[in-house]
C-alpha positions in Angstrom: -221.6 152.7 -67.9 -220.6 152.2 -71.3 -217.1 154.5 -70.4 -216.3 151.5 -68.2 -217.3 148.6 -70.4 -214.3 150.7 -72.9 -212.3 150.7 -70.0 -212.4 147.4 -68.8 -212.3 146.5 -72.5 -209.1 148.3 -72.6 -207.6 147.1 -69.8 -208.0 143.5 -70.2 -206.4 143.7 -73.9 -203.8 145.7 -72.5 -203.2 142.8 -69.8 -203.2 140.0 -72.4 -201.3 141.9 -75.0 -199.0 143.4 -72.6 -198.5 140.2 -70.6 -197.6 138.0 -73.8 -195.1 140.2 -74.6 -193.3 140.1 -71.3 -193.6 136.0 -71.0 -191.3 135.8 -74.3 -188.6 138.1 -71.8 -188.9 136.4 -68.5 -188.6 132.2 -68.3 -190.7 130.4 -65.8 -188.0 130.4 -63.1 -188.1 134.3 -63.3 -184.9 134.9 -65.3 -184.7 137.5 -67.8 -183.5 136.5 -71.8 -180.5 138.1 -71.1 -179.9 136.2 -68.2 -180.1 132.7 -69.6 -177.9 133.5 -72.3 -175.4 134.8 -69.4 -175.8 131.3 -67.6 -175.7 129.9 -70.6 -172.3 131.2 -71.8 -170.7 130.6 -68.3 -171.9 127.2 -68.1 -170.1 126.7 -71.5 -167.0 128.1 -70.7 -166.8 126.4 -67.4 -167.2 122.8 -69.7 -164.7 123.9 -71.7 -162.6 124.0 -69.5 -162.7 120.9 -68.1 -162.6 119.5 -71.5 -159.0 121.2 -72.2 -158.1 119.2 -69.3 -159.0 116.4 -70.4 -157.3 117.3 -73.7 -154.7 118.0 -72.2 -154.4 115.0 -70.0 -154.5 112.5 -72.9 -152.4 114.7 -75.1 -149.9 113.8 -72.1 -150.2 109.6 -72.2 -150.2 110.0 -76.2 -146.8 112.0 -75.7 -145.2 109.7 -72.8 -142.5 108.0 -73.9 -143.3 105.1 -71.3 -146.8 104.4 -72.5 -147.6 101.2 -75.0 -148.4 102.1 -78.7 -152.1 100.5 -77.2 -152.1 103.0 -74.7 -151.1 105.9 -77.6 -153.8 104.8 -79.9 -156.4 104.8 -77.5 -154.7 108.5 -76.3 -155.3 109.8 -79.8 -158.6 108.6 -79.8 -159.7 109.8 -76.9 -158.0 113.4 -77.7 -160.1 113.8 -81.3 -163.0 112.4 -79.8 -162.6 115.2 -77.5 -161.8 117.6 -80.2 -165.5 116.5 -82.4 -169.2 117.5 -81.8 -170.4 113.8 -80.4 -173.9 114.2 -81.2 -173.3 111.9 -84.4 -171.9 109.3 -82.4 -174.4 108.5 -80.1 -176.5 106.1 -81.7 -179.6 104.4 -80.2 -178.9 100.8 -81.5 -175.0 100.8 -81.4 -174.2 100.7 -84.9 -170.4 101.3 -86.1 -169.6 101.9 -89.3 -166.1 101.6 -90.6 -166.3 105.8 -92.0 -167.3 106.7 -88.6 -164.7 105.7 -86.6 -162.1 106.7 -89.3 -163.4 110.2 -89.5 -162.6 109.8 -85.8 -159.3 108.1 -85.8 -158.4 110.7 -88.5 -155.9 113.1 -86.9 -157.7 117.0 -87.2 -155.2 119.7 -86.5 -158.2 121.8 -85.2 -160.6 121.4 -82.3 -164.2 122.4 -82.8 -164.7 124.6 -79.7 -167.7 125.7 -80.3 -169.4 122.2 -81.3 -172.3 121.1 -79.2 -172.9 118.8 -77.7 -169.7 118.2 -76.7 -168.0 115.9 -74.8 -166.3 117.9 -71.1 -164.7 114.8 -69.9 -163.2 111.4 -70.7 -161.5 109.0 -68.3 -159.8 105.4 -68.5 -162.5 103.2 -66.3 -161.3 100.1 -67.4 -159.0 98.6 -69.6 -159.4 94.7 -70.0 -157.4 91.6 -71.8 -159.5 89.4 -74.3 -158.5 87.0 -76.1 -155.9 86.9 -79.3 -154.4 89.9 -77.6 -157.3 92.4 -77.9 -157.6 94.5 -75.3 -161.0 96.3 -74.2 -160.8 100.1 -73.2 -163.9 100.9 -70.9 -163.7 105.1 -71.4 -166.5 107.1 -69.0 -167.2 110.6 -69.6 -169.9 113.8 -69.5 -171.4 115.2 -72.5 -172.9 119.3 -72.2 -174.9 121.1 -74.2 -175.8 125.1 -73.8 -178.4 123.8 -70.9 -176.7 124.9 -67.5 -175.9 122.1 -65.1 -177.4 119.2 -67.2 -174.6 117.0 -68.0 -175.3 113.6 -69.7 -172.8 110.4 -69.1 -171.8 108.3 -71.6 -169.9 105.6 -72.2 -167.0 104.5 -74.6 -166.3 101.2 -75.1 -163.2 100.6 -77.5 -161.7 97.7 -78.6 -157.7 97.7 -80.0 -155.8 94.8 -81.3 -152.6 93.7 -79.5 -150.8 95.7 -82.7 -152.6 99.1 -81.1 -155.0 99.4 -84.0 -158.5 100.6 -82.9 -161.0 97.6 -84.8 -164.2 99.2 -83.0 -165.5 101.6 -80.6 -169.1 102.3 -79.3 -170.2 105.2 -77.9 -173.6 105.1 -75.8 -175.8 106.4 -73.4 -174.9 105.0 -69.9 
């Protein structure tokens, strides 16, 4: 009797020890460690991707010879807005400061690849006439983060004067 009081002693450690240290290697859904971290690095490539499209896309209207020096500014904004980890520029009340949107307007030969959360997407929604000449850029886009298939809108209101100079730009949740 007292052989299987050890036993079952021994077995039930052996399940609890030996079952915690499996949990740590296989998720809830059932994947492996190794796994996520595959999904995980696909899923990332696959958003970057689409954000060198959309690099490249406003690299091209910043570049067109046709497009207003409006249209260029808000190009170059969009392109190093593309280029920066955005988590920084999501801010719950809408704040802008002035340092903010100059580190953004400030032209970076180098595009952080690996920054997360990033930004995959950006496209022109709307782009409205106020008055004195100001113009209102409405800018949509998807921001990712090493989560597979979560991908989180946001919206980017900008606001240029009829000389093409950005005077403000919010960045929020939509």
């Amino acid at each position: 009797m007292k052989k299987h009081r050890y036993a079952a002693i021994l077995l039930g450690a052996t399940l609890i020890f030996g079952g915690t240290g499996c949990s740590s290697l296989i998720s809830e859904s059932g994947q492996t460690t190794a796994g996520r971290t595959a999904a995980a690095t696909s899923w990332i490539k696959e958003q970057t991707g689409q954000k060198e499209k959309a690099l490249a896309y406003w690299q091209s209207v910043n570049e067109n010879p046709a497009a207003s020096s409006l249209d260029k500014a808000v190009a170059e904004f969009a392109v190093n807005i593309l280029s920066k980890n955005i988590a920084s520029l999501i801010k719950e009340n809408g704040d802008n400061n002035k340092e903010l949107l100059a580190s953004i307007l400030r032209k970076d030969t180098k595009v952080e690849k690996n920054a997360l959360p990033s930004l995959s997407s950006l496209k022109l929604e709307s782009k409205n006439q106020l008055d004195n000449g100001k113009t209102m850029y409405r800018l949509s886009g998807q921001v990712f983060t090493s989560t597979p298939d979560k991908l989180y809108p946001v919206i980017v209101t900008i606001r240029a004067d009829k000389a093409g100079k950005i005077e403000f730009f919010e960045v929020e949740n939509d």
